[in-house]
C-alpha positions as CSV (number, residue, x, y, z in Angstrom):
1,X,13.8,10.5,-9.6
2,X,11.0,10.5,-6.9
3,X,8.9,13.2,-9.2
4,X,8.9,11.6,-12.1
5,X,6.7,8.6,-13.3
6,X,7.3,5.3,-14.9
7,X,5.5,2.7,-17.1
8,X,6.4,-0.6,-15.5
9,X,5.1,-3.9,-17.4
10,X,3.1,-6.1,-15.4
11,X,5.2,-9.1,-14.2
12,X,5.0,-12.4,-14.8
13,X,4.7,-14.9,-11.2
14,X,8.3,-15.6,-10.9
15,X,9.1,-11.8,-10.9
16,X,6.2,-10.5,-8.8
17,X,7.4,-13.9,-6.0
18,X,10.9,-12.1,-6.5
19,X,9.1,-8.5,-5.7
20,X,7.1,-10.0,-2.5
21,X,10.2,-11.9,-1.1
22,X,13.1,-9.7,-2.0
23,X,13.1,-7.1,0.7
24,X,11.4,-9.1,3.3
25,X,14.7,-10.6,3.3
26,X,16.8,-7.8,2.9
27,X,15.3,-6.8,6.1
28,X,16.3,-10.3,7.9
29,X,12.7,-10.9,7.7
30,X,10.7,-14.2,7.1
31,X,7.5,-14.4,4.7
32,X,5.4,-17.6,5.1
33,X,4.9,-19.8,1.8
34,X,1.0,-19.9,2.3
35,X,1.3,-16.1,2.7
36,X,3.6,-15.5,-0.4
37,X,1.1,-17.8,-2.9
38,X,-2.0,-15.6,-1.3
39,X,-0.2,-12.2,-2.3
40,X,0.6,-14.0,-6.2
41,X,-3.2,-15.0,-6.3
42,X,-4.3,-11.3,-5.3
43,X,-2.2,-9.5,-7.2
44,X,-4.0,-11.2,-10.3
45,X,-7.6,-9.7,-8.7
46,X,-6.8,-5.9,-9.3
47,X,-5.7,-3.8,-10.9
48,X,-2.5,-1.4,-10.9
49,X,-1.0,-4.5,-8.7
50,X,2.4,-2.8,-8.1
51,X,1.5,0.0,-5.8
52,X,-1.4,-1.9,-4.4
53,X,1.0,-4.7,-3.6
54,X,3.8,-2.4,-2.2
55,X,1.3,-1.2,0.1
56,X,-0.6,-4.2,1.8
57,X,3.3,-5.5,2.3
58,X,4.3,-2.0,4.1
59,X,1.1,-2.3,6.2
60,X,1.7,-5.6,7.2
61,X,5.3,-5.7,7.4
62,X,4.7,-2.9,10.0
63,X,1.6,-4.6,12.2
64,X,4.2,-7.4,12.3
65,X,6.9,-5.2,13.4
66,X,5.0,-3.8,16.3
67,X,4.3,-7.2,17.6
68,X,7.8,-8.3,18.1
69,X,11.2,-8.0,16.8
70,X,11.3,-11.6,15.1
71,X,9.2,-10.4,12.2
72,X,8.0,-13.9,9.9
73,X,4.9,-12.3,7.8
74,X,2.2,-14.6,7.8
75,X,-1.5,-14.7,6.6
76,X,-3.2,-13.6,9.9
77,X,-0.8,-10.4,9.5
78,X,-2.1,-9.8,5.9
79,X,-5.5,-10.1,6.5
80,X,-5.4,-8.2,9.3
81,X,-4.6,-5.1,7.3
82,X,-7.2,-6.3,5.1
83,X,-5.6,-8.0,2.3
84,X,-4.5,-6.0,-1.1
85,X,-8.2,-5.2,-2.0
86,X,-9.1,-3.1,1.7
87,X,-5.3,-2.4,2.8
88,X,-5.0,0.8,1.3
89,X,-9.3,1.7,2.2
90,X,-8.3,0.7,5.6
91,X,-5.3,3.1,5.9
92,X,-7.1,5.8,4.5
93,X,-10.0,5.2,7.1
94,X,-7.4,5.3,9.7
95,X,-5.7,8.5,8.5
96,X,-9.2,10.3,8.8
97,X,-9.7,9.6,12.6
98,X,-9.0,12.5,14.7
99,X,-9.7,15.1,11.9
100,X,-11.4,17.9,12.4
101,X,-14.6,19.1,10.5
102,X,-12.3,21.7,8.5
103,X,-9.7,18.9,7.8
104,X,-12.2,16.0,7.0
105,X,-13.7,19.2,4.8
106,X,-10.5,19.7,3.1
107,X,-9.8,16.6,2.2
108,X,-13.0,15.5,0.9
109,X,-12.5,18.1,-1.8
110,X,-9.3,16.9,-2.2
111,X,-10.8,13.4,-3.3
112,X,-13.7,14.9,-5.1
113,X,-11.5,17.1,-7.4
114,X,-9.0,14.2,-8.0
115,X,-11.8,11.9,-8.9
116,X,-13.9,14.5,-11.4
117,X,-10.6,14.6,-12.8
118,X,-11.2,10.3,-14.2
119,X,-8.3,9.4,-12.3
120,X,-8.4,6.4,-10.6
121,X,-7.4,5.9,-6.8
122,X,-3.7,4.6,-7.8
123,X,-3.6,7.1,-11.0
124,X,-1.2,9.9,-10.9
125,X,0.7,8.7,-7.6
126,X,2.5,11.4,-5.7
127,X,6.0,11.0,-4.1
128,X,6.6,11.1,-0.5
129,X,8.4,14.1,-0.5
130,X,4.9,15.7,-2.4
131,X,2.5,14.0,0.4
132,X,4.2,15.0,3.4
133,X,4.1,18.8,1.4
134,X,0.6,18.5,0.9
135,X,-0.5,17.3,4.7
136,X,1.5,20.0,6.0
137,X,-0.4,22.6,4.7
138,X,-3.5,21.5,6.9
């Protein structure tokens, strides 16, 4: 199931408030209301929200969890991983630290290739299992 892809329509408030709260709470976590309204009002600022939005909750959800164990996701958390527009940017910066010249090389071509290709920075997802495949061979 993880190597195929799916067309998922875009949801209305009520389901995306269902998306952002849902496992937050399977997780015995807390979201704050001012933070959950601020992640509805976002999503409606890009586009290709759903992988966006699964991402700036995964970042924050962990810069909470690192704090403390009594995880309540708040807005300080989610701008501090740079909201849904940077969270992703911000990763990625993150990721390159510590390369070397041959890996930063590497993956510069990477970027270029997938870009001359007119797909956009969400486009073509891979799984997780085709990620950790392709880091490995660094």
């Amino acid at each position: 199931m993880n190597q195929s892809q799916y067309l998922v329509p875009r949801l209305n408030r009520l389901q995306l408030k269902t998306t952002i709260e849902g496992p937050v709470r399977m997780y015995k976590g807390k979201i704050s209301p001012g933070l959950t309204a601020r992640l509805l009002n976002d999503t409606q600022l890009v586009k290709d929200e759903l992988p966006l939005l699964q991402h700036a909750l995964m970042r924050t959800w962990d810069r909470k969890k690192s704090v403390g164990k009594n995880v309540e996701l708040g807005l300080p958390d989610y701008e501090g991983i740079g909201g849904i527009e940077k969270a992703l940017s911000n990763h990625a910066d993150e990721a390159l630290v510590g390369m070397s010249e041959k890996e930063l090389g590497l993956t510069k071509n990477k970027r270029l290739s997938s870009l001359s290709k007119g797909r956009s920075p969400t486009n073509g997802l891979l799984s997780g299992s085709r990620i950790i495949r392709q880091v490995s061979n660094f």
